[in-house]
C-alpha positions as CSV (number, residue, x, y, z in Angstrom):
1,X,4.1,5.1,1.1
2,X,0.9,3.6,2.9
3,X,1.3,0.1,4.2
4,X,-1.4,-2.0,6.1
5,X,0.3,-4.1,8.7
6,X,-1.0,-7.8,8.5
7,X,0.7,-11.3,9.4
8,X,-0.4,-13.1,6.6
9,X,-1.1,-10.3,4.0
10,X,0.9,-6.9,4.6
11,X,-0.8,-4.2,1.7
12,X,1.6,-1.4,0.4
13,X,0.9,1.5,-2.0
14,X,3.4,3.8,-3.1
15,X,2.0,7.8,-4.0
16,X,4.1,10.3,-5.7
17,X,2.5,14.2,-6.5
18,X,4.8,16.2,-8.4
19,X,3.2,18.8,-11.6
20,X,1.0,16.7,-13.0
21,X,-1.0,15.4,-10.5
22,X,-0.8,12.1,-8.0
23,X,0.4,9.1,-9.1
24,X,0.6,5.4,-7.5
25,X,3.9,4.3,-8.7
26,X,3.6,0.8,-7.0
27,X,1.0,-1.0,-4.9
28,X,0.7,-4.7,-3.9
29,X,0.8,-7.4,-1.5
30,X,3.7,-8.6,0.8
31,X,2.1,-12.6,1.6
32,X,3.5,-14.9,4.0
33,X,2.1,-18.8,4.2
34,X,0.5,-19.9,7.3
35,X,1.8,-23.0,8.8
36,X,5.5,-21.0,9.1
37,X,7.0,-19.8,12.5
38,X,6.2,-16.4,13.4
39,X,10.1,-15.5,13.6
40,X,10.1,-16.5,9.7
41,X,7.3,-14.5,8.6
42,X,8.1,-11.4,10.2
43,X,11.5,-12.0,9.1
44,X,10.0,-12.0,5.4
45,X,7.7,-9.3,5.7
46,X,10.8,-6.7,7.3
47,X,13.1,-8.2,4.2
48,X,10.3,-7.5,1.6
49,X,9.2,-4.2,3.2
50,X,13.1,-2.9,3.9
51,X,13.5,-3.6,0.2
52,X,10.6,-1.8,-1.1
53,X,11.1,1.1,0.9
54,X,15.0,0.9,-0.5
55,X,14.0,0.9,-4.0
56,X,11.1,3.5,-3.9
57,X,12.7,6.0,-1.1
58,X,9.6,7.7,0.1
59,X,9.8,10.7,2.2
60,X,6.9,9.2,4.9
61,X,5.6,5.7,6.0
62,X,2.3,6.2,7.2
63,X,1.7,3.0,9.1
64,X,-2.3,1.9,10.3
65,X,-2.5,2.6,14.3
66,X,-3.9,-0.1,16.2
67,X,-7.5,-0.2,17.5
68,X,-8.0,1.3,21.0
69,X,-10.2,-1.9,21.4
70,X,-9.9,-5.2,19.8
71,X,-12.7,-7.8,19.1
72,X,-9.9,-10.8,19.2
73,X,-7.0,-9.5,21.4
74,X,-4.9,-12.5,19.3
75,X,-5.6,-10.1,16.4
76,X,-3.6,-7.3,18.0
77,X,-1.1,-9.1,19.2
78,X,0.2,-10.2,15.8
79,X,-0.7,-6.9,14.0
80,X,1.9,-5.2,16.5
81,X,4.2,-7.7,15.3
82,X,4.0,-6.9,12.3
83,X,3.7,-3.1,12.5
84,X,7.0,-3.3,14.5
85,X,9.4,-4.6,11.5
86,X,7.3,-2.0,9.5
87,X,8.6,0.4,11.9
88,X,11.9,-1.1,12.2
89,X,12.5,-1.2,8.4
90,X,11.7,2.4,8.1
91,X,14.3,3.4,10.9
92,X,16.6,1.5,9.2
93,X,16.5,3.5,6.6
94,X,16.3,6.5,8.0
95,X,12.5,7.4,6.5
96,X,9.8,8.7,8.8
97,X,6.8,6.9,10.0
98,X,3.4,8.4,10.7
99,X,0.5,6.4,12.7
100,X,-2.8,7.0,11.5
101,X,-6.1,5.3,13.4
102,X,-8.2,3.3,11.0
103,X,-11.0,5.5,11.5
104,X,-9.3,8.9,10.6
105,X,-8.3,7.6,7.2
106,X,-11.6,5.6,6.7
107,X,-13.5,9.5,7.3
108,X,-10.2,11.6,5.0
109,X,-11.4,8.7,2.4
110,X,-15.3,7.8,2.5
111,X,-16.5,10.9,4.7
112,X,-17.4,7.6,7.0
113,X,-15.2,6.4,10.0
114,X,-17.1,3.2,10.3
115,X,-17.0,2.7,6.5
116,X,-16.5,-1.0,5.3
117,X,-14.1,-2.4,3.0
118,X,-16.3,-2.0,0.1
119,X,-16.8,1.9,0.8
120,X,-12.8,2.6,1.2
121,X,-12.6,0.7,-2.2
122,X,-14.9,2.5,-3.8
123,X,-13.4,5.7,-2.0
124,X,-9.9,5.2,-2.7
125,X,-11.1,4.1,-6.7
126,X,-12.7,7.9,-6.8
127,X,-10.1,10.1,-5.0
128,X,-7.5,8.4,-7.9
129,X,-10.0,7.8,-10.7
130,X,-8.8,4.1,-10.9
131,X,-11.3,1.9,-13.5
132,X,-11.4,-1.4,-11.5
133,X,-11.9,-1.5,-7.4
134,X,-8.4,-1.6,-5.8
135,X,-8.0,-5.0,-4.6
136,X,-7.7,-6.9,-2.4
137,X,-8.6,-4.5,0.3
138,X,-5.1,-4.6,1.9
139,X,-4.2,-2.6,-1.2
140,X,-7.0,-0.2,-1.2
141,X,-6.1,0.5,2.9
142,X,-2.5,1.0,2.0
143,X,-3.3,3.4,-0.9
144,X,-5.6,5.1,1.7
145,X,-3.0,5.5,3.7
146,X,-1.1,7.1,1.9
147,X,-3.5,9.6,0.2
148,X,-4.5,10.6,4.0
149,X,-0.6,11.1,4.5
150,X,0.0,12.8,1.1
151,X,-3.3,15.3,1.8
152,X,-1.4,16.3,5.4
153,X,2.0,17.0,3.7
154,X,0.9,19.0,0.0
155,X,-3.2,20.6,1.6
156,X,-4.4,18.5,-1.8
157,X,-6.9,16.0,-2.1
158,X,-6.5,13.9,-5.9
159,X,-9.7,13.9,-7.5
160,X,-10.4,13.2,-11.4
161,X,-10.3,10.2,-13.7
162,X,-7.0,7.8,-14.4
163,X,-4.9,9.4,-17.0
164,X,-2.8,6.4,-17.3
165,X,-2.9,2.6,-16.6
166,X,0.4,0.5,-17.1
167,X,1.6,-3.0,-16.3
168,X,5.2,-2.8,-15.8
169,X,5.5,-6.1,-15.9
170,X,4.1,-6.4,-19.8
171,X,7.5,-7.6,-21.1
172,X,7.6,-10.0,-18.8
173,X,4.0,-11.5,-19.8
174,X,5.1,-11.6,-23.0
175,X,8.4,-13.4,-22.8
176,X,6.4,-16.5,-21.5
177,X,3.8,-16.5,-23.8
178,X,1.0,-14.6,-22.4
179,X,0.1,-11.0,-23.5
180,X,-3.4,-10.8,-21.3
181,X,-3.1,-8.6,-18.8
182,X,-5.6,-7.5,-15.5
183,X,-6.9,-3.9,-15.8
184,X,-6.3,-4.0,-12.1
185,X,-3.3,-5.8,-11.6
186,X,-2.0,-6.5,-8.2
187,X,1.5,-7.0,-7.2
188,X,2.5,-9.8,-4.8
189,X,6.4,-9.0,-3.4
190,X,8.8,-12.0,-3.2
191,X,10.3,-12.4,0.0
192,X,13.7,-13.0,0.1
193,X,14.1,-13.4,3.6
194,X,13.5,-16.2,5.9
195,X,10.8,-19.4,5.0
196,X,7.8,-17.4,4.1
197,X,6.9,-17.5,0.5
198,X,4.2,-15.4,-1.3
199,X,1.6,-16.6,-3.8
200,X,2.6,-15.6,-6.8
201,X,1.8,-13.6,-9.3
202,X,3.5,-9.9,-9.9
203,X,2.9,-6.9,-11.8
204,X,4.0,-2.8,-11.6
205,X,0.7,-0.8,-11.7
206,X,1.0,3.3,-12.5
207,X,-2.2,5.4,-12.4
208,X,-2.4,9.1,-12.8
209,X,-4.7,11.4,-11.4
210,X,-5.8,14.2,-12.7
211,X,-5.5,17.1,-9.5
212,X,-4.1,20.8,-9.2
213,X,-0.6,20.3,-9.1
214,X,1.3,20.5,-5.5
215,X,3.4,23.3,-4.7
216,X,6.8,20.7,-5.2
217,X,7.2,17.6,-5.2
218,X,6.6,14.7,-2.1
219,X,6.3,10.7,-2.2
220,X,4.7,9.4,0.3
């Protein structure tokens, strides 16, 4: 499980390899709403990410690393905050975290470790053959994330097209009405703990790769 570390917007995205390949079995968005204290949105984001790691029980967290040097220091300071409930949530549940520097994962992805946020989307959309650009880009840095994490643990880098594309939340479009669905559909988590509130919209995304198949089977 990959998960970029943000105050407002915290990206997650969840990678399983098992026989057939790689395949993102959730990815999204944990938002908070400015204008709330910071207790209650790091309160929300450690509720929303503690429950996501529950439900999908990945072997490794790999977390983004702060910068050695920070254009706004204000930047860091809130980034830690958030990478520490991260960190917290994970111990909590007894799953290991690895730190990875922005620039390692932005060379494992783009060949680049300077690369822009349109280069690791158009990386990330490659390595898992994904038909639309990941977005937003907290999604395609989580999902980066955790490809860099999965490539340490199984040696195996997914290349290949998308196999599959599904909105698990289909039933749920079509009890109110609506059957149109995003190609590229992007999850936003509920927070159920403290005042934060996220922005709506929610939707299950499943995309398979096609790769050699690891040696067993890892989530990460």
């Amino acid at each position: 499980m990959g998960v970029d570390p943000g105050l407002v917007d915290t990206g997650f995205g969840v990678l399983e390899a098992d026989g057939r390949g790689f395949t993102v079995i959730d990815a999204g968005v944990v938002s908070t709403v400015a204008g709330q204290s910071l207790e209650a949105r790091l309160n929300a984001i450690h509720g929303a990410v503690h429950r996501l790691m529950a439900d999908r029980a990945p072997g490794l967290v790999v977390v983004e690393d702060l910068y050695t040097e920070y254009k706004f220091p204000r930047t860091a300071v809130l980034m830690g905050h958030a990478r520490g409930v991260i960190y917290l949530a994970a111990r909590q549940l007894g799953v290991t975290v690895l730190a990875l520097s922005p620039s390692e994962v932005k060379r494992a992805i783009t060949g680049n470790g300077a690369a822009g946020k349109a280069q690791m989307q158009r990386g990330v959309q490659t390595l898992l053959g994904l038909k639309e650009l990941p977005r937003p880009s907290h999604v395609a840095d989580a999902l980066g994330l955790a490809l860099t994490g999965m490539a340490r643990i199984t040696g195996r880098t997914p290349t290949g097209r998308a196999l599959v594309w599904r909105a698990a939340a289909e039933g749920e479009a079509s009890e109110h009405g609506n059957s149109t669905r995003s190609p590229n559909p992007v999850r936003r988590v509920q927070p159920e703990f403290g005042e934060a509130q996220p922005k709506a919209s929610r939707a299950d995304m499943e995309i398979r790769a096609r790769t050699p198949p690891p040696p067993t089977s890892v989530r990460s």
